[in-house]
C-alpha positions, 0 to 999 in steps of 0.5 A: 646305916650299914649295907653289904654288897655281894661279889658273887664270884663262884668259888670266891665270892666275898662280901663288901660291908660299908657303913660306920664303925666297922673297924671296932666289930672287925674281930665279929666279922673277920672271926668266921673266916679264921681257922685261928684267932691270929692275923697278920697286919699290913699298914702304912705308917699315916694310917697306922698311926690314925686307925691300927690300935682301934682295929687290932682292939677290935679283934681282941674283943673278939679273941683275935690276936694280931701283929702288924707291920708298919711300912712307910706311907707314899706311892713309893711302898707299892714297889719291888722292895717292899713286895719283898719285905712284906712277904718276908714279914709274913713268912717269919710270921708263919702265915699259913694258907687258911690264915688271913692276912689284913690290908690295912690302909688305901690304894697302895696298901690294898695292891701290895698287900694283895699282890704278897698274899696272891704269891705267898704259899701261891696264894693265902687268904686276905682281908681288905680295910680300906681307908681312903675314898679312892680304896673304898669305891675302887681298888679294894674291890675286884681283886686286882692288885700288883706293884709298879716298875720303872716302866710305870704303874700296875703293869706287874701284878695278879687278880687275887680276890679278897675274902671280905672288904670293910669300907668303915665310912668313919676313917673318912673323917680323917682324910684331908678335903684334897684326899676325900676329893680325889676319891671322889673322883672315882665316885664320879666316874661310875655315875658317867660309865654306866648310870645315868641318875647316880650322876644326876644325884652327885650333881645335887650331892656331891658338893655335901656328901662328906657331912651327910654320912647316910649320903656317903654310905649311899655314894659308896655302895653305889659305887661298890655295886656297879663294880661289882656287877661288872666284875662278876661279868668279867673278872679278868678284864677281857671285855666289859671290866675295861669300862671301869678304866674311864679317864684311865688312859689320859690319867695314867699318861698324866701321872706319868707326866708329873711323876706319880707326885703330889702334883696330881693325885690319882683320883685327881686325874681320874676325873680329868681324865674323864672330862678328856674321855667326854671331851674326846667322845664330843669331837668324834661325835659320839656325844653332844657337846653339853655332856664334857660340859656337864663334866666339867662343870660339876669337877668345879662344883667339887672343886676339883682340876678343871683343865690340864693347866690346873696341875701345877709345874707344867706339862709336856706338850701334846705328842709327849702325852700321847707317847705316854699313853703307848706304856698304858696296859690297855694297849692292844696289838699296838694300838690304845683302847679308849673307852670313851661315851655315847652320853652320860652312863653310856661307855663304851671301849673302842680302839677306833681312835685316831691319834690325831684326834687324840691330839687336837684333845690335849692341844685343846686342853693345854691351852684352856 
């Protein structure tokens, strides 16, 4: 079972394939968009290890030379230093604008990759492979990509759209339960921001999505879609795309908080953060009190965080949190923007968020 999805952007629209086995028919897909049947390789090295020798055979069956760089695997990577030796790499390569450059890995490969192809030559053409859950549903499509700084995440970086995104569902297999978890997380979240049955249906199939790959293909291509849409309508988050920041706000605060360690993954704290978003959205009356505990109760069918005491080490206190959230990039004229929900599927972004409820939130959520 395979399906596409369209981003019909104009002068840049791409197709999103998704489905098993993609990797070893990469050369097929990827071949129609090459002047010359080179590409240049960007991986890390967990995943090099996993999947580089099948995709680059899979470009040579189609008479598709390739080189790859190997950087290391780690949140760390998405980083000046790196930027920099990437593009360095790829310049001694010779990677000219109509060549196509490969991001081959999750979330932190696709953003750097992308933000090197966006600079280099002001701009070269490139091909997302996405190997994470996370990547798959989320960061390998809309064309945001950046590196983080000493002042947090994402917060230097381009839109630059790719040409084609393969989302194989066979690399899945390899990720540990915690990894395929945390993307989940992102899964989730469409269904709370803008559909209503798609969380209904991850309520009943969640739990066995990773042994069901019709199931998974399904749950991606969803996903993908409802980006999709909105992207279409806003590709440069200046109005409906900050829906897609559901949970972000109390998620980027957190990962702040823990460091951007494994203490608390992305996708993680995504999910948390939208119990937060429900949580909030209840307090304020925006929703009924039973959908943040729909929320909650389907994060420990996945098994997932419930609660903020479920990170390990400890959290600062409350006013700590909320000081975080004001590094966030949705803070506008000084003041956060939240997108919180008027029931499940119904999101929506306002500014209009006091920051004492915001703290009885994570008081609240500090002590349960």
């Amino acid at each position: 079972m395979s399906e596409t999805v369209r981003v019909d952007l104009p002068g840049r629209a791409y197709d999103v394939e998704i489905g098993p086995g993609l990797l070893d028919s990469a050369g097929d897909l990827i071949a129609p968009l090459l002047q010359r049947l080179s590409v240049a390789i960007v991986s890390d090295e967990i995943v090099a290890d996993l999947h580089l020798k099948r995709l680059q055979d899979g470009l040579a069956n189609a008479g598709c030379a390739s080189d790859a760089l190997v950087l290391p695997s780690g949140e760390a990577t998405k980083s000046w230093t790196y930027l920099t030796q990437t593009v360095e790499w790829l310049l001694d390569q010779k990677v000219e604008r109509r060549d196509i450059v490969i991001a081959l890995g999750g979330g932190v490969i696709g953003d750097l990759v992308g933000f090197a192809a966006a600079v280099l030559r002001r701009g070269v053409r490139f091909v997302q492979i996405p190997t994470s859950l996370l990547a798959q549903v989320d960061s390998s499509v809309g064309g945001k990509t950046g590196v983080n700084t000493r002042h947090g995440k994402n917060l230097v970086g381009a839109f630059h759209q790719p040409s084609l995104v393969l989302a194989d569902t066979d690399v899945l297999s390899t990720l540990s339960d915690r990894d395929f978890r945390a993307g989940y997380g992102e899964v989730m979240k469409y269904g709370l921001l803008g559909d209503a049955g798609f969380f209904s249906w991850l309520e009943s199939n969640g739990p066995t999505l990773r042994d069901r790959p019709d199931d998974l293909v399904r749950a991606v291509k969803r996903s993908v879609e409802m980006k999709a849409e909105i992207v279409m309508r806003d590709e440069t988050e200046q109005g409906d795309r900050a829906l897609l920041n559901l949970g972000h706000t109390f998620c980027h605060a957190l990962e702040a908080a823990t460091g951007y360690s494994d203490r608390l993954l992305h996708g993680e704290g995504v999910a948390l953060g939208c119990a937060l978003a429900f949580d909030l959205s209840s307090r304020l009356g925006f929703c009924s009190q039973e959908d943040p505990s729909r929320v909650h109760a389907h994060l420990g069918d996945m098994q997932l965080m419930r609660n903020l005491r479920d990170i390990p080490g400890g959290l600062p206190e409350a006013q700590a949190l909320l000081d975080l959230m004001a590094q966030d990039k949705k803070v506008i004229d000084g003041s956060l923007h939240f997108v919180l929900a008027r029931g499940v599927g119904e999101a929506f972004v306002t500014s209009d968020v006091t920051a004492d409820a915001v703290l009885d939130v994570l008081n609240a959520a500090l002590q349960d």
